[in-house]
N, C-alpha and C positions, 0 to 999 in steps of 0.2 A: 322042356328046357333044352338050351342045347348044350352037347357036351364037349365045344371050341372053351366055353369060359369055364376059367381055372382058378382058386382061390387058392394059394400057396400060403403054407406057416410061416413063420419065420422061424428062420435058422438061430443058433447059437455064436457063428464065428463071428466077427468084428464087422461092425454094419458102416455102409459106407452114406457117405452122410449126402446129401441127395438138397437143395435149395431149391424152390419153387416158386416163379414170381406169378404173380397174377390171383384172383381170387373171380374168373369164369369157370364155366364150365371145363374146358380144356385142363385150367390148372388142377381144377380140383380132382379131375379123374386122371392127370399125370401123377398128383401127389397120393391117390389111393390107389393107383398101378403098384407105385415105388414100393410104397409101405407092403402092399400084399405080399412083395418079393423081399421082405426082410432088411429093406432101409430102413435107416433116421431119417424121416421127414421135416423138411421146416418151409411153411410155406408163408409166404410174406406179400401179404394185401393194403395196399395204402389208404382203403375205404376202410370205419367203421365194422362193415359185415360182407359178408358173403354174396356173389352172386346179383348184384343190382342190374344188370341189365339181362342176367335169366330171368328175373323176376318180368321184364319186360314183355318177352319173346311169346308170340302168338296172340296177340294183345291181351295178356295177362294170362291164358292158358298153357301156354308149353309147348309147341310143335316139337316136340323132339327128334323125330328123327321123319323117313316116311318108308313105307312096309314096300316100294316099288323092288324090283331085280337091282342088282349090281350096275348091269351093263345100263341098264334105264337113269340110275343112280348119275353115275360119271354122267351121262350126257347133261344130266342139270347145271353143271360147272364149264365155266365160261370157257379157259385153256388149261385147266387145270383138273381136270379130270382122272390123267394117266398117271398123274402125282402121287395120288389119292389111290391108285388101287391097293398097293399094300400096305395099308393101313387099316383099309375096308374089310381085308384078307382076313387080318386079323380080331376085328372088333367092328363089325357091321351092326345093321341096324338090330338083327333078332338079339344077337350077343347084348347089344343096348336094353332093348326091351327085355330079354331075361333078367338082366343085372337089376333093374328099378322094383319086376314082379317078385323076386326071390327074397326080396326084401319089403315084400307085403305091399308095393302100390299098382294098383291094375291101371293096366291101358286098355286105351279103345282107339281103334280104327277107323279115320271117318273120311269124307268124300277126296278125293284123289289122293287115297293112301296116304292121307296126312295123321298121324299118329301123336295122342293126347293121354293123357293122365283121364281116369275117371271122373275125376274130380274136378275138373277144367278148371285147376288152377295151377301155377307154375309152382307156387310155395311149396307144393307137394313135393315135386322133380327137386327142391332145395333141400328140402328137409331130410329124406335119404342121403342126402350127399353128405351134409353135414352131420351125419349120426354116422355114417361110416367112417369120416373124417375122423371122429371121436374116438370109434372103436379101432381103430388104425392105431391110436393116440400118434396121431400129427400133430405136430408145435404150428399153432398158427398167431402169428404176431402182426396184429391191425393195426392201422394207422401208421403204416409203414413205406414212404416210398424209397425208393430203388432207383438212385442215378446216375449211378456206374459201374461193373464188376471189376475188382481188378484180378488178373491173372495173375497169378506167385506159382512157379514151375511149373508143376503138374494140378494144382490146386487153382480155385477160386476163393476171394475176398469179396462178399457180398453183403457188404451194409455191418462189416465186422466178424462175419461169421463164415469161417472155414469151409469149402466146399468141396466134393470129389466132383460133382454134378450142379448143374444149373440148366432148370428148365425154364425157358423164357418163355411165358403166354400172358401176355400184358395185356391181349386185343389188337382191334384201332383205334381209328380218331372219332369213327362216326359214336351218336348218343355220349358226345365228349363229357354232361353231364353224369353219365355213373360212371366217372373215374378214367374213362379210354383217351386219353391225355398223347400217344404215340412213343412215351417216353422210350418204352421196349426198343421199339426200331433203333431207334439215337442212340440208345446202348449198341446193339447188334449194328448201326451204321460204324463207330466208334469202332467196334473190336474186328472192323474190316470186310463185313458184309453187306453186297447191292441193295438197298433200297427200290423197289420197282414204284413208278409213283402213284399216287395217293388218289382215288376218284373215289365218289361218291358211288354206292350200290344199295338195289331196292327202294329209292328214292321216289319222290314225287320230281312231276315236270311242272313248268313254269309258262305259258302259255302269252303270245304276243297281248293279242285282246283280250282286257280284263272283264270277264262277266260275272266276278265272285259276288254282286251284287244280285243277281239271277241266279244263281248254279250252284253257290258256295254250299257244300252239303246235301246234294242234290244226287242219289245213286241212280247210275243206267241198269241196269240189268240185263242180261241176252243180247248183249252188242258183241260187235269182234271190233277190232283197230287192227289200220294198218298205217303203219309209220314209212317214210320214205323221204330220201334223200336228193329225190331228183335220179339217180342211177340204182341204189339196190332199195328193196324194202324191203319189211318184215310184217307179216302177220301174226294174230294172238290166235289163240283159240279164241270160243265164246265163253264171256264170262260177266265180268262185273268192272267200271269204273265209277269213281269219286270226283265229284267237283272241289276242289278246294279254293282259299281263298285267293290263290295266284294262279292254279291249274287244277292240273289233275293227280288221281293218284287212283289207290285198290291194285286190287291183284293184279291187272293185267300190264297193268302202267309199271309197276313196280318189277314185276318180272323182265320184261324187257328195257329196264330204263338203264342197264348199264350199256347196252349195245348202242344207244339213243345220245349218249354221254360222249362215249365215243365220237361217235357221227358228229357232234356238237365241239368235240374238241380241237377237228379238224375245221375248223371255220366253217364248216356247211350250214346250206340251210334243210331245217329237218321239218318236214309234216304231217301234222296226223289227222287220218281221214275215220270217222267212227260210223262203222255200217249200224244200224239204228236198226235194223230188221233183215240180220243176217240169212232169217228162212226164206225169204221172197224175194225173188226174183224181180230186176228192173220192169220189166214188161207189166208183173204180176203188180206191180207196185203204182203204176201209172193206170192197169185197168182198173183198180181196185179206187184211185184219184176221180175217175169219170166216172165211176158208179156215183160216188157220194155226191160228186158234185152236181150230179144230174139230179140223183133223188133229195136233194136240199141246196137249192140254186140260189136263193134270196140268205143264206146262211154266210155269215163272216168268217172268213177265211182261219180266222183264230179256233173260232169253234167249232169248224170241222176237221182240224187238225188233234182236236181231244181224244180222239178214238187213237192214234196213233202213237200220240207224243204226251210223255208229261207235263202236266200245265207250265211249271217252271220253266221247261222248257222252249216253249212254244217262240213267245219274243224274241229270244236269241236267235230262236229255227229261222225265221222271218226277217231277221234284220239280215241276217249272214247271203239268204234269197232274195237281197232287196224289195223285200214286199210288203205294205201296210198289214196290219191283223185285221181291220176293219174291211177290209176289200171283198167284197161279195163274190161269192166263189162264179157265179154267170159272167161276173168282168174279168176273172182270170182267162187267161190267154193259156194257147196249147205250146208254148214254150216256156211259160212257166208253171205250167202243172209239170213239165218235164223236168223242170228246174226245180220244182219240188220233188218229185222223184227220184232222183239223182243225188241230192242234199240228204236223202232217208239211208240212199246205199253210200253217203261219204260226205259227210257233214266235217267240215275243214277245218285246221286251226294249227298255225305255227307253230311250234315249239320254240321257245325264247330261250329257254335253259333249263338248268334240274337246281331243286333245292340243295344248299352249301350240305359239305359233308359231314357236320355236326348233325343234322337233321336224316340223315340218309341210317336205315336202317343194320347196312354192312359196310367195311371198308373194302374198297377192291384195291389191289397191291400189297407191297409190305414184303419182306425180306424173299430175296429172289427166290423159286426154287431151283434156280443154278447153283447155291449155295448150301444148300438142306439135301441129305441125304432119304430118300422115301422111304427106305427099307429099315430104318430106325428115329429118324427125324431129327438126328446129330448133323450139328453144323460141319460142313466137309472144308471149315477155314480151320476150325479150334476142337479141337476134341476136347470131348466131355461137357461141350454146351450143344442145348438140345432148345425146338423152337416147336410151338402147339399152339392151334388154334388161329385167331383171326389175326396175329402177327404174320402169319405166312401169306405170301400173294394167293393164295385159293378166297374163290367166291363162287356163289352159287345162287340157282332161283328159291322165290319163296314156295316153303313145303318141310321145312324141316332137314332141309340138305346142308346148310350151313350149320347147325347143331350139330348133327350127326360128323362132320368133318372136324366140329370142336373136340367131341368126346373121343372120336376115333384115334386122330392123329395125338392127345391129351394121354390117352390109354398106350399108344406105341412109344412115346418119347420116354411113359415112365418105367414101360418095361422094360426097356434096353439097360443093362448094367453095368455102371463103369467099371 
């Protein structure tokens, strides 16, 4: 275990009383920072219960954090990376992982250092929370929103209730269904601080031609994509895409689709080329077209395409290479076997847009951090209000990086003392 994390008593002198908006992860590990250090905690969630879009996060497992280095860490985050070091300083990913195991729930490790509960279910990651929550005895008061603080001197007025401290961690906008409504910001626009704007992140794209009739649920596996704008592009690693019913989505769409947003925001036009057989080479790929088509020359064009391509996807392959499926591979022409070849290393398709930011799985933006101090996560307009989690402009790729930025920065705003 390591011995950075520290579980303090509480003291006897006069406790200074500590308000906590939000019921994410961010809040609940600012409100069990606060309490370990001998606050009155009162944390006020306008949901029912606790937690509804952790219950979401890793599709129903828990990415919590990811086991990579620091320095590897940061680079996940878009410009926001150097924000985040002292906070990381403080309460990193082991620190995370100690605090879940010491309290009886094991993790596990798994393929690109993505980091799970044993039990691959997020409920788990809840139910510690909320039992420390308990043993903290934090005031948590449900069905409760928060839409406006007011300042009285040195003090907050927060829904009635007297504050030294107010930590705001509302969220975003995105999964506006478990509660992430933006209200936070509008408070924090309201008390004088930049809003940076609002885009969709981790998101599916939206694809000119529609072939959700073909493709809809349809997984690539061992493809790369490379997106481009006509002037810069970007490559993925190999990995995995999703056909959906408008586009695309999975991991790899999703990691790069805020950079793609961007692109799109500026009126360009953006395209994505998907290499279908990123180990083979062009050359390798067209002699590998003349073997087959030699050794089955009376065979339709569709059916010797099975070896290479998913059935699903064959039609779409063919219509995009303006070519019948019926076409007998002796009538193909040696510009279009090239033409199939080419299509295997860069199979084309517009990007039209990204899904609205309701559907997007992060917010990107949200209170500047020209405004938030890093080194305690107090706002540097008002002292003694503090901001955590996905309210702040940090965003990050999928892996458990945007967790771990909730809990981290959650954990520094409640340890800071008024």
């Amino acid at each position: 275990m390591s011995s950075r994390i520290r579980i303090e008593k509480k003291t006897s002198r006069e406790l200074s009383k500590i308000v906590v908006v939000g019921g994410g992860p961010s809040a609940m590990m600012a409100a069990i920072r606060s309490s370990q250090l001998g606050q009155s905690v009162t944390l006020l969630e306008k949901n029912p219960t606790l937690g509804k879009k952790l219950l979401l996060s890793g599709k129903g497992r828990c990415n919590l954090t990811n086991a990579c280095s620091l320095e590897e860490f940061l680079e996940r985050f878009s410009k926001s990376g150097p924000f985040l070091r002292d906070a990381f300083k403080i309460f990193f990913n082991q620190e995370l992982m100690d605090f879940f195991e010491v309290r009886g729930l094991k993790l596990k490790i798994e393929r690109q250092k993505r980091v799970f509960p044993v039990t691959d279910e997020a409920d788990s990651i809840l139910r510690v929370l909320k039992k420390e929550l308990l043993e903290n005895k934090i005031k948590i008061i449900y069905n409760t929103a928060v839409n406006d603080i007011v300042i009285k001197s040195d003090k907050f007025l927060v829904n009635s209730i007297l504050a030294d401290k107010v930590i705001l961690a509302t969220g975003g906008i995105s999964y506006g269904f478990t509660g992430s409504t933006g209200q936070g910001m509008k408070i924090a626009k309201a008390l004088g601080h930049r809003i940076t704007p609002l885009r969709p992140g981790l998101v599916a794209l939206d694809i000119k031609k529609n072939y959700s009739k073909f493709l809809e649920g349809l997984t690539l596996k061992n493809i790369r994509l490379r997106f481009t704008d006509g002037k810069k592009e970007i490559l993925s690693d190999i990995g995995e895409l999703l056909f959906t019913k408008t586009g695309i989505s999975g991991p790899l769409v999703l990691s790069l689709s805020g950079k793609i947003v961007d692109w799109l925001d500026k009126k360009g036009r953006v395209y994505l080329e998907i290499d279908l057989k990123p180990a083979l080479s062009l050359e390798k790929l067209e002699t590998r077209l003349l073997r087959e088509f030699k050794e089955s020359p009376k065979k339709a064009l569709k059916n010797t395409l099975k070896s290479l391509l998913p059935m699903r996807l064959i039609d779409v392959f063919l219509d995009i290479a303006g070519l019948l499926p019926d076409k007998k591979v002796n009538q193909v022409t040696q510009d279009e076997r090239k033409r199939i070849a080419m299509l295997l290393k860069a199979l084309r398709f517009e990007i039209k847009g990204s899904r609205p930011i309701k559907e997007a799985m992060v917010t990107r933006g949200g209170v500047s951090l020209k405004d938030i101090d890093p080194r305690t996560m107090q706002s540097r307009i008002i002292k003694g209000l503090y901001f955590a989690g996905e309210i702040i402009d940090i965003d990050a790729d999928t892996g458990g990086f945007n967790l771990q930025a909730a809990f981290s920065t959650g954990y520094l705003a409640g340890q800071t003392l008024p």
